[in-house]
C-alpha positions in Angstrom: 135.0 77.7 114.4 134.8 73.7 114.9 134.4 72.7 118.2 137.4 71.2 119.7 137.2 67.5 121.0 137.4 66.8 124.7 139.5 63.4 124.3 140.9 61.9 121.4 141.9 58.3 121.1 140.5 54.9 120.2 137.8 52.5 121.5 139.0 49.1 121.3 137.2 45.4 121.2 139.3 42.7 121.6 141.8 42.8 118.7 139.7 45.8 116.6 140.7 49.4 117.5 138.7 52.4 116.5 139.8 56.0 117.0 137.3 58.6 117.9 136.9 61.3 119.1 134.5 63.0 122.2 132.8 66.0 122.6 131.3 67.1 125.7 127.3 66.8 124.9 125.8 69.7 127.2 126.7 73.1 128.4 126.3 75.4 131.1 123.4 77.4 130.7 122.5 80.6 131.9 123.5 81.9 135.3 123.5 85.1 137.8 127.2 85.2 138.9 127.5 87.7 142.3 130.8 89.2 143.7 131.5 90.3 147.0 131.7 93.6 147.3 132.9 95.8 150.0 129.7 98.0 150.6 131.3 101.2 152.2 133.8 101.6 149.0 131.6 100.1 146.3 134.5 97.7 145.1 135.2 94.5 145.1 136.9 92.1 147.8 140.0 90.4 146.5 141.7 87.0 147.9 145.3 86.8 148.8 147.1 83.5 148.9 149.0 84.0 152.7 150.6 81.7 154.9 150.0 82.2 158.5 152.8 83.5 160.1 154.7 84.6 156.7 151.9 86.7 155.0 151.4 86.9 151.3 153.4 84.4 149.1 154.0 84.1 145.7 151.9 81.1 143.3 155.7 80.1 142.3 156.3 79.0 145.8 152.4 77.0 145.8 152.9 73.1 146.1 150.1 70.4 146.0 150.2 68.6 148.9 148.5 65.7 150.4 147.7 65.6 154.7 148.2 62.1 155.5 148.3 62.8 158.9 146.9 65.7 160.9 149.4 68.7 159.7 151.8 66.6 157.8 151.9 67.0 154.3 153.5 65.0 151.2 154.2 67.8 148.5 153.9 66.7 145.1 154.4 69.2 142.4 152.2 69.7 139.1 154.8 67.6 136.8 154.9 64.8 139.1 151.1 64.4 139.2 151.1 64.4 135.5 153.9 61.8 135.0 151.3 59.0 136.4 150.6 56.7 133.9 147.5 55.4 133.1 147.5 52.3 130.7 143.7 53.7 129.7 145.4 57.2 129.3 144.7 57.1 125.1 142.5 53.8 124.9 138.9 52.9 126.1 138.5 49.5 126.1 135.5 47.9 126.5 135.3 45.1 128.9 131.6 44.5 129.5 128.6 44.6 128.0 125.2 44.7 130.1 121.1 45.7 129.6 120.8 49.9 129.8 118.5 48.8 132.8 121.3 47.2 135.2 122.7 50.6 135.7 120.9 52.4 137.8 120.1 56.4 137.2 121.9 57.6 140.0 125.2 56.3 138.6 125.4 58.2 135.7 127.3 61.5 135.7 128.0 63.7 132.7 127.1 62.9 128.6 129.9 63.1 125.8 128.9 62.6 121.7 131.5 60.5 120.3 132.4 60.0 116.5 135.1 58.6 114.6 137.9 60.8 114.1 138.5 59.9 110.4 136.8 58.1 107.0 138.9 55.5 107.9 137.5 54.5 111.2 133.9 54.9 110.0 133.4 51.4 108.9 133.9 50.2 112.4 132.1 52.5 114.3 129.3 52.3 112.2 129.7 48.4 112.8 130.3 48.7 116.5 127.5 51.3 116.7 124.6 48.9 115.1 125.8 46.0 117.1 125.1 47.8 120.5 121.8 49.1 119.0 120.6 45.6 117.5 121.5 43.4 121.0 120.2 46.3 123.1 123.7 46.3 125.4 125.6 49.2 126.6 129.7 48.9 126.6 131.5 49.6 129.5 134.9 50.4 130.4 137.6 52.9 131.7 138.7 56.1 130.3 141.3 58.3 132.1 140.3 62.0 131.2 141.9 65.5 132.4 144.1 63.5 135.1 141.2 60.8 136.8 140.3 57.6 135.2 136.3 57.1 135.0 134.2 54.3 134.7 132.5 54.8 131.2 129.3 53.4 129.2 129.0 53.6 125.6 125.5 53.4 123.4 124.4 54.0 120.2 122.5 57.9 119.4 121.3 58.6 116.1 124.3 57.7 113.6 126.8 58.1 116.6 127.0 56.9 120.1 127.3 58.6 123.6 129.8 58.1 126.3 128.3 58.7 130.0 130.7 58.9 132.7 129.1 57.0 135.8 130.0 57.6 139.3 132.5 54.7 141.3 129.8 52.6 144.2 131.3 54.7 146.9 130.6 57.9 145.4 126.8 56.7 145.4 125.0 57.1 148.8 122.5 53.7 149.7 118.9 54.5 149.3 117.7 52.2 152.0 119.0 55.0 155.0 116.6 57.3 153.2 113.5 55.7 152.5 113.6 52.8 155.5 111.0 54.3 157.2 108.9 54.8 154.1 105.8 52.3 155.1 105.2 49.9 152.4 101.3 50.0 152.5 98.9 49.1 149.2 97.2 51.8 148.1 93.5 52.8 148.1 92.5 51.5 145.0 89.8 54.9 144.2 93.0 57.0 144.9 95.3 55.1 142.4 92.8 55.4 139.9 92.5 59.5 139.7 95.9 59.2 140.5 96.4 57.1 137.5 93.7 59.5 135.3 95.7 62.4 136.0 99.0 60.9 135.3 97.0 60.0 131.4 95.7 63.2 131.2 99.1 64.9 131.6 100.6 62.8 129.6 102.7 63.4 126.5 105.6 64.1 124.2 109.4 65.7 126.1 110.0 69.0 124.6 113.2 70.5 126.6 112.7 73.9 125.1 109.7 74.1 127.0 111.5 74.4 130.2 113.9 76.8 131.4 115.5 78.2 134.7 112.3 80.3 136.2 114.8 81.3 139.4 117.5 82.7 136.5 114.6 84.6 135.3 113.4 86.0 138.4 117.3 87.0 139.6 117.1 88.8 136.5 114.1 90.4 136.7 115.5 91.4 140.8 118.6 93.0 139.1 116.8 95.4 137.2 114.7 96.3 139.3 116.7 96.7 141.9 119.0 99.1 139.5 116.3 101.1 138.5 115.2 101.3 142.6 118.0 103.0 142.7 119.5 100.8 146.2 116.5 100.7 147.7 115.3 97.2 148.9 113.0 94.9 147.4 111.7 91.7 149.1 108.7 90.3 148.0 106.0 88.3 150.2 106.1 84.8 149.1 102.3 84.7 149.7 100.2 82.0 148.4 103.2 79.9 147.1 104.9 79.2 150.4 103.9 75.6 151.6 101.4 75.1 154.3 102.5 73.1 157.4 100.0 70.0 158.9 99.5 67.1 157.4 96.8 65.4 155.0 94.2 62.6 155.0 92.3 60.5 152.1 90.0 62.5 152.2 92.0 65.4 151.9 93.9 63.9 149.2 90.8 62.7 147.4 89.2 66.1 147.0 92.6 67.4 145.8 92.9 64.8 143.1 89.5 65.1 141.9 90.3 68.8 141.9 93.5 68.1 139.9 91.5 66.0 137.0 88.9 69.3 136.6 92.2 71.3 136.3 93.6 68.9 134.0 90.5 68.7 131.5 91.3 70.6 128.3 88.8 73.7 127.6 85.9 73.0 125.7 85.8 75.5 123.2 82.7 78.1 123.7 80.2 77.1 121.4 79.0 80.0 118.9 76.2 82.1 118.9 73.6 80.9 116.3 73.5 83.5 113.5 70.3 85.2 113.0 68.2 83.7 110.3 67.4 87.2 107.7 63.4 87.8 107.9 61.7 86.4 105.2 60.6 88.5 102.0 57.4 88.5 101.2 55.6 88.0 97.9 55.0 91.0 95.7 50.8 91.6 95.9 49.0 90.8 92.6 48.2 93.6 90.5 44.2 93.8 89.9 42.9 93.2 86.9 
């Protein structure tokens, strides 16, 4: 079964319109999901919707409403919310273009792949697609999705692009309150240089399948143990791997970086045994005359 697209519509640049269509790029990957469970029974707890005063209610009787005032509410219901018109509601139109190095990491939000949603449209995107890639520019714009308008960027990916929602300036926290009282001291040179060495020796190719969630594993792992313990408790001492309190010096840090570049150095391989040479034969005697 084809995957069905998140949006559908059409990217537009100035007078040139291109539908396409966006599917959402990643997917939730493997999880432990707990209940709560009432431990005397076994079972598990439920949630009733109750007002106070009245008791349980029914979800018919459940507005939306908005507190614009401490215990006042404006009740909207479901069909009013979606009668807001967005003019962006089917149409992405790209209004900027800037370097992929003005937008800075902690603005971008989720991926989506998009493609063109018919033969027809595939001259354009391909068009659209190569210009982005040959200037080096990312398009932006805004794309109202599942009822909230986002700002959007739009780049080339193989032979189709990606759409990245990006997060609005006030949803971004300032870096300076965190790292103001960072000092802003030069480093010592013989420390940036293992440190630099190590970095070069750990250096290579990203493989994603390489990685994946150790704690997921370890939950896992708990569950059936735990199963097969039959209730009984299991709690592990985090021993060596919980991290020792008190601080460091450069010399401290030197030792452990030249520590680091011994761990780092690939293993020789152990040289082989020299085969034993086979004793020589000796010469058949001469026969007497």
């Amino acid at each position: 079964m084809a995957a069905r697209a998140y949006w559908q519509g059409q990217i537009r640049l100035a007078l040139v319109s291109i539908p396409v269509e966006i599917y959402s790029a990643t997917k939730s990957g493997a999880q432990i999901s707990f209940k709560q469970i009432h431990e005397p029974s076994g079972k598990p707890i439920h949630y009733d919707k109750v007002v106070t005063g009245v008791g349980p209610v029914d979800t018919d009787e459940i507005m939306k409403g908005f507190e614009y005032e401490k215990g006042s509410y404006v009740l909207l219901g479901q069909d009013e919310i979606d009668a807001v018109k967005l003019e962006s509601k089917k149409t992405l139109e790209l209004t900027q273009f800037v370097d992929a190095s003005e937008i800075d990491v902690l603005y971008y939000e989720k991926p989506y792949f998009v493609v063109p949603a018919d033969d027809l449209a595939e001259e354009a995107f391909i068009v659209l697609r190569e210009a982005l890639r040959r200037t080096k520019k990312v398009g932006l714009g805004q794309l109202a999705m599942r009822g909230r308008e986002y700002v959007v960027s739009l780049k080339p990916c193989g032979r189709g692009m990606v759409l990245e929602t990006l997060r609005y300036a006030d949803e971004v926290n300032k870096a300076q309150g965190y790292f103001r009282d960072i000092p802003d001291d030069t480093p010592d040179a013989d420390l940036m240089e293992l440190a630099e060495a190590l970095i070069e020796k750990k250096s290579g190719a990203f493989h994603p399948q390489d990685f994946h969630d150790r704690y997921v594993d370890a939950l896992r792992d708990l569950v059936e143990r735990k199963r097969k313990a039959k209730g009984g408790k299991i709690i592990e001492d985090a021993g060596d791997d919980a991290p020792k309190k008190g601080g460091s010096n450069v010399v401290d840090l030197m030792a452990a970086l030249k520590k680091s570049m011994g761990a780092a150095a690939p293993a020789k391989p152990e040289a082989k045994p020299a085969a034993k040479k086979a004793p020589a034969k000796r010469a058949p005697a001469k026969k007497r005359a």
